[in-house]
N, C-alpha and C positions, 0 to 999 in steps of 0.2 A: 385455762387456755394453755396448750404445749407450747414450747419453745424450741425451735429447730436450730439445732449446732451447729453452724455453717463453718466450724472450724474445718482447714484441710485435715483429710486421715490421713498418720504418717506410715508409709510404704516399709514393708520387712526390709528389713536390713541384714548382714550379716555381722553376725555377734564380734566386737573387737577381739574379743577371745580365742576365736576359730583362725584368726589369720596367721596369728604364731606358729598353730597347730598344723597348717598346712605348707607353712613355708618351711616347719623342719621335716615335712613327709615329702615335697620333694629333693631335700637334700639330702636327706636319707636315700632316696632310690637314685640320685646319681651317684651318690660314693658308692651304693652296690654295681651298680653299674658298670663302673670301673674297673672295681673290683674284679667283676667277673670277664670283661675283656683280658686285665692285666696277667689272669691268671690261665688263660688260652694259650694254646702251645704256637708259638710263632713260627710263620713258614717263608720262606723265601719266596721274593716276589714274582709273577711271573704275566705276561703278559700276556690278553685276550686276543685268538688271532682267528681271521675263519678258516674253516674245516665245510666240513662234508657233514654235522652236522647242526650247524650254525656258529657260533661261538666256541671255541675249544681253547684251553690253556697251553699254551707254549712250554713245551719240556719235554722227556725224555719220550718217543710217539712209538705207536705199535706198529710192527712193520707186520703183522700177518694181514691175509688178503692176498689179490691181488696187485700184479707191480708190473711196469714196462720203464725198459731204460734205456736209450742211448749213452755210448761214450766212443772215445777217442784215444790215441795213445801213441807210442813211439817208441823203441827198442833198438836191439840188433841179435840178429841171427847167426848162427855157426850150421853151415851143411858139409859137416867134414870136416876140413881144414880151412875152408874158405869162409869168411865173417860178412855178412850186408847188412847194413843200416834196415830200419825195416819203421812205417807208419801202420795203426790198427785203427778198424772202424769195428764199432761192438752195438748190435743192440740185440736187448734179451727179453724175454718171459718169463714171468714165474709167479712163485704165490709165498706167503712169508707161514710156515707151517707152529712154529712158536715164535714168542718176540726175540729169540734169540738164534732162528733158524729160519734161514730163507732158502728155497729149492725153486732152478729154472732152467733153462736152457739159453745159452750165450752162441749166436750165431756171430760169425766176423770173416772181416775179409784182411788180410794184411797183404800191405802195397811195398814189392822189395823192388825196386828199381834196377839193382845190378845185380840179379838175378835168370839166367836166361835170357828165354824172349819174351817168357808171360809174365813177371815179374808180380806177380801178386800171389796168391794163396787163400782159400774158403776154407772155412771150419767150422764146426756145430760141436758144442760140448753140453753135458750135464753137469751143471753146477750149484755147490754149495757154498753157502758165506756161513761160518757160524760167531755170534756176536760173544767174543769171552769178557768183553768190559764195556758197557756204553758204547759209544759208535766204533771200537775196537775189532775187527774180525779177521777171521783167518779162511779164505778161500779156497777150496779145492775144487778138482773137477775131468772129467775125462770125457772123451771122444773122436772124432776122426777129421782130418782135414787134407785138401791135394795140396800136396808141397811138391815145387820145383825142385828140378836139377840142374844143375851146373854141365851135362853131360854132350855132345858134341850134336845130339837131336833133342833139345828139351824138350820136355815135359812135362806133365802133373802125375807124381802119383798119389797115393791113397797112404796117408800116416795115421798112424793107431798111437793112443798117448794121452796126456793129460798134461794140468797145471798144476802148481801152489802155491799161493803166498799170502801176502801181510798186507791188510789196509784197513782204514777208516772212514765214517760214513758219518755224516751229522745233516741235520734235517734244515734247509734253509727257509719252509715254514710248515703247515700243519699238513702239505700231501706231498711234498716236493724235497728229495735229499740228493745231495753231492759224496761220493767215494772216492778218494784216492787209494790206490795201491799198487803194490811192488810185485810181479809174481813171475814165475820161472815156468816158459812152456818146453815138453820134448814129446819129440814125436815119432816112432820108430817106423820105416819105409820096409818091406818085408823085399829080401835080399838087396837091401842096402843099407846107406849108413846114417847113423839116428842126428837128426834134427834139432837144434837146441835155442832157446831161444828167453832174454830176459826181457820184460818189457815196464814200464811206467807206463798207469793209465789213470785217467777219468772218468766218471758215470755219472749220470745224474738218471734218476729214478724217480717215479711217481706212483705211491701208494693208493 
């Protein structure tokens, strides 16, 4: 007659020996690990912000494309020998042709109070910003605008001319930037006398 083992059969197990074996494989792969972060070139931080097209990093942005900008400003005029206080309204067009070269046209209107009787002034220029160092740029630009007279029937006439000057531009986030700048208009009146004018301005821009 057979005899039936009713002993329990014991379940595999894994070998005492393997467990050593695995707990130095993975402390081996986090010291490389480490390793291979530690020896990763480190970047300055920079923050996730949205853009146009979802997520974009915060930092130095491309200004080619498309661009419209309103700004603001305030100066003073010389027509001759007589000087007026003078306010600017600016908004422009254009398109950013390399990231260090933007081309557009800046229409404005400047408000001279003591001035005549029309006390204002329209103008339309072609304009460049070119970027020589990060938000750094140097502005120029020409075209025509009616400037008053001081003359015993004012008037508007027709000035041919341009600008120049110094300003700065930095991006307040991924489509949206702020410019200040300094720049000097003149404008010559054809037989009369040339128009001068310094002005401080503002812009804000949208890429």
């Amino acid at each position: 007659m057979s005899h039936c083992d009713l002993r329990p059969v014991p379940s595999p197990s894994i070998s005492p020996r393997r467990a050593p074996r695995t707990r130095r494989a993975h402390v081996a792969a986090w010291v490389v690990g480490c390793a291979v972060v530690a020896a990763l070139p480190s970047a300055p931080a920079q923050a996730a912000v949205p853009g146009r097209q979802g997520l974009e990093i915060e930092g130095p942005m491309d200004r080619r494309g498309f661009y419209v900008g309103v700004g603001a400003g305030g100066g003073a005029y010389a027509f001759g020998s007589d000087f007026a206080p003078a306010a600017r309204l600016d908004f422009a067009l254009g398109g950013g042709v390399t990231k260090r070269l933007t081309l557009g046209i800046d229409t404005y209107l400047n408000l001279l109070p003591t001035v005549g009787d029309f006390g204002v002034s329209l103008g339309a220029d072609l304009e460049a910003r070119i970027f020589v160092w990060e938000g750094l740029f140097v502005g120029v630009g020409g075209g025509v605008a009616g400037v008053p007279t001081n003359e015993e029937e004012p008037r508007l006439q027709v000035g041919v001319g341009g600008l120049a000057g110094l300003g700065y531009e930095f991006f307040l986030n991924a489509t949206a930037a702020m410019a200040v700048d300094l720049h000097y208009d003149i404008r010559a009146v054809p037989g009369g006398e040339l128009t001068q004018g310094v002005l401080l301005g503002v812009r804000f821009s949208w890429y």
